[in-house]
N, C-alpha and C positions, 0 to 999 in steps of 0.2 A: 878639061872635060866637066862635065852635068853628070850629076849622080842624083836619085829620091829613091826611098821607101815606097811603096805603094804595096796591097791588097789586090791578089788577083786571081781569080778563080781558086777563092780560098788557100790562099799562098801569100806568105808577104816576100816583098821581093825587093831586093836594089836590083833597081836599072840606069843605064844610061841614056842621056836624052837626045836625041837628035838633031840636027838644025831646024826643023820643026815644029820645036817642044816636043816631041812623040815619044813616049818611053819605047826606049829599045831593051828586048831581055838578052840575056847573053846568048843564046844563038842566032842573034839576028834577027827576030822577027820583031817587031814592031806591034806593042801590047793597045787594042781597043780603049782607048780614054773613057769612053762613055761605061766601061763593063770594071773599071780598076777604084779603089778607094786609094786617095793620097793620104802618105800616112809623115809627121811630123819629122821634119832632116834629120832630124837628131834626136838618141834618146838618152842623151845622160845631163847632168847638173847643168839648170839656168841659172847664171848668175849676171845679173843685171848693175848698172852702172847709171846712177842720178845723176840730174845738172852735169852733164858731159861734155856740153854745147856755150863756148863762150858768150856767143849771141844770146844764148838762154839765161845765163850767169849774170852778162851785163844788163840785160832786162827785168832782173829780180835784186841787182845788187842795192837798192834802199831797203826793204826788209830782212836784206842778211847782215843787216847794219843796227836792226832792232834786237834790243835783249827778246832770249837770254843769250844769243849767241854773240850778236855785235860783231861778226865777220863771217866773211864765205865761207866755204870748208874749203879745208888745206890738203886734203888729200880725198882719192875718190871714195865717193859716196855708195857703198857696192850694198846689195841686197840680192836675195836668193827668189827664183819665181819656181812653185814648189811643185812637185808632178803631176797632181792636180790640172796645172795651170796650160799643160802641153797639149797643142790644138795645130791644126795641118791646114793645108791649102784646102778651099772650100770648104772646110769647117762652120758651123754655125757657134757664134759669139753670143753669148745669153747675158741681157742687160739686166741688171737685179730692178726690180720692181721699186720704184720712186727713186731712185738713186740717177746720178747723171753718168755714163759711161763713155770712155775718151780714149780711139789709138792712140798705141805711139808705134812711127814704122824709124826702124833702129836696123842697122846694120848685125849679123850673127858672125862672130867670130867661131869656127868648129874647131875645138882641141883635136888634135892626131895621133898623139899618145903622150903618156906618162910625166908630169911635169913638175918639179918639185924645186925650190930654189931655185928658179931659172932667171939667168939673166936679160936685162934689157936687148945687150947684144945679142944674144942664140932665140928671145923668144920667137921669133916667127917660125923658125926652125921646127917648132911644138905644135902649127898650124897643120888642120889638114885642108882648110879652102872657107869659103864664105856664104852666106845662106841672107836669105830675106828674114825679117822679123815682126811681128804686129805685137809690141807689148800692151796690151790693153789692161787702161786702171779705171778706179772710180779717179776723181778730180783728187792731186795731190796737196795733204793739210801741211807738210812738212818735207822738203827735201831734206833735211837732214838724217830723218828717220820714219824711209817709206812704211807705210803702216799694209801689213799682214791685208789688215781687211779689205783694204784697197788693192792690192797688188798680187791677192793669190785666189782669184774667184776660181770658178772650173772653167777649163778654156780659156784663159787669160792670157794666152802665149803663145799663137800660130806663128808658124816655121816654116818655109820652104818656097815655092813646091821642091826644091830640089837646092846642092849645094853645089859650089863651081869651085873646085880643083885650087889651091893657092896661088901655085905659079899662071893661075890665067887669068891672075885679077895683077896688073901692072903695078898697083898702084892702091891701097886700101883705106888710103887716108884723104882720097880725091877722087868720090865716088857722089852723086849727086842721089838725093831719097825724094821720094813723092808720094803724096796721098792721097786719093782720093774719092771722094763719097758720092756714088750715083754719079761716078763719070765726072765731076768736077773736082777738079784741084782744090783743093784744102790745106796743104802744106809742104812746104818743100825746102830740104837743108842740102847740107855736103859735109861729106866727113871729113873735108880739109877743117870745122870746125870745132875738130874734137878737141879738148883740154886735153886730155890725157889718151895721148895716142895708145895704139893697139898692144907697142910690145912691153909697155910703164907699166899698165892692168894686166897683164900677163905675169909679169913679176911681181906686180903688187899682190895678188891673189897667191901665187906660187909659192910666195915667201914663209907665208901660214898655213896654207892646206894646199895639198897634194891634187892637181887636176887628172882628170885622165881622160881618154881617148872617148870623145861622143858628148863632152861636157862642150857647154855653148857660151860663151862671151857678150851679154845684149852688150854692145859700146855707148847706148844712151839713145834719146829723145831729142831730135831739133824744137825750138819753139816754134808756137802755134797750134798746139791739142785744140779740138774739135769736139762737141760730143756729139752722138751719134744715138739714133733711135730704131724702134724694130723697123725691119724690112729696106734697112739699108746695104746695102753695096760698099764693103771698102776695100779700094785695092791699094796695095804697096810696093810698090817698084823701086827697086836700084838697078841703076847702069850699070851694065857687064852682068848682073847676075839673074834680076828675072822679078816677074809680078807673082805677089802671094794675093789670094783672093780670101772672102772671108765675108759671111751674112750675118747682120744682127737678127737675133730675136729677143722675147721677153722671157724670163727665167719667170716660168710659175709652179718652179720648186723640183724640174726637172733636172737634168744633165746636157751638158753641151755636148753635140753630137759632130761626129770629124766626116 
């Protein structure tokens, strides 16, 4: 099943969604889209995962060849996108003023509950289902050590519209992502290319801090970021689970509005 957050007549609500898309409330009636604000899948801990994508890794592997590092990284690349950064379906994304601004559409892994030392084998176990994700940065200076400034604007991290149940994703590691700006294709991966599948980052996080239940998993960025400017269109689509929508505008010292 499809579950989202949404805003409705001054209520926020999980519902379930229809064959449709139509949110359904729990008795049955089917909630006015046009009268509802969508509100972000999830609201607990983003923790996000760099160069995830070996197509991406072997595209950069000459400069992880240059000091000071002189090799790729050996293990995942993780970083935190800070609550700040939490933005919903049709959300408006605000571009900072001279700066170049760039999605990335990434697959959401949802924590289910409680997870502490978990092994490879039991992690999925810990899943409660799979969400859309638009991690939006400025251009990255360094995979090795995503920089704050880059990676934690307001609104830097729409989710949704909605999350899909675990067991009704077959298959998590061979799910196809897209991008696209004003209606054209701009980029397109598969999570059969992930380095470091779903349930290795699961343990690898687990192992040091404690996850809990509503914390999100970004799995990473296929190559090909785009930047993107006011009054654009970006949508993100994964098969099986569903398109997050999302508008640029110009940050002239407002707030990003959901």
């Amino acid at each position: 099943m499809r579950h989202a957050k949404v805003e409705y007549q001054g209520r926020v609500r999980t519902v379930t969604i229809g064959p449709d898309d139509l949110p359904i409330s729990d008795d049955g009636a089917v909630l006015d889209v046009t009268a509802l604000r969508w509100l972000p899948a999830s609201g607990g801990t983003l923790f996000g995962v760099a160069l995830n994508y070996r197509s991406l890794l072997e595209a950069r592997l000459p400069e992880f060849h240059q000091p000071p590092y002189q090799k790729p990284p050996e293990k995942p690349v993780l970083f935190i996108k800070t609550p700040n950064t939490r933005n919903a379906h049709q959300g408006t994304v605000a571009r900072p003023q001279g700066e170049r601004l760039q999605p990335g559409p990434a697959l959401g892994v949802v924590i289910g509950r409680r997870a502490s030392r978990v092994s490879e084998q039991d992690a999925l176990d810990y899943v409660r289902g799979y969400t859309v994700v638009n991690e939006f940065s400025l251009p990255e200076d360094s995979y090795y050590r995503p920089a704050i400034k880059a990676k934690c604007r307001d609104g830097f991290c729409a989710l949704g519209p909605w999350w899909v149940d675990r067991d009704d994703i077959a298959n998590p590691h061979d799910l196809t992502l897209t991008l696209t700006v004003n209606g054209v294709e701009k980029q397109r991966g598969s999570t059969a290319d992930l380095i470091w599948p779903i349930p290795r980052l699961i343990a690898e996080l687990s192992e040091f801090m404690t996850l809990n239940a509503g914390d999100v998993l970004i799995t990473g960025t296929p190559p090909g970021r785009v930047d993107v400017s006011e009054g654009d269109q970006v949508d993100t689509t994964i098969e099986s689970i569903g398109t997050l929508r999302n508008l640029i505008v110009t940050d002239h010292g407002g707030e990003a509005k959901q």
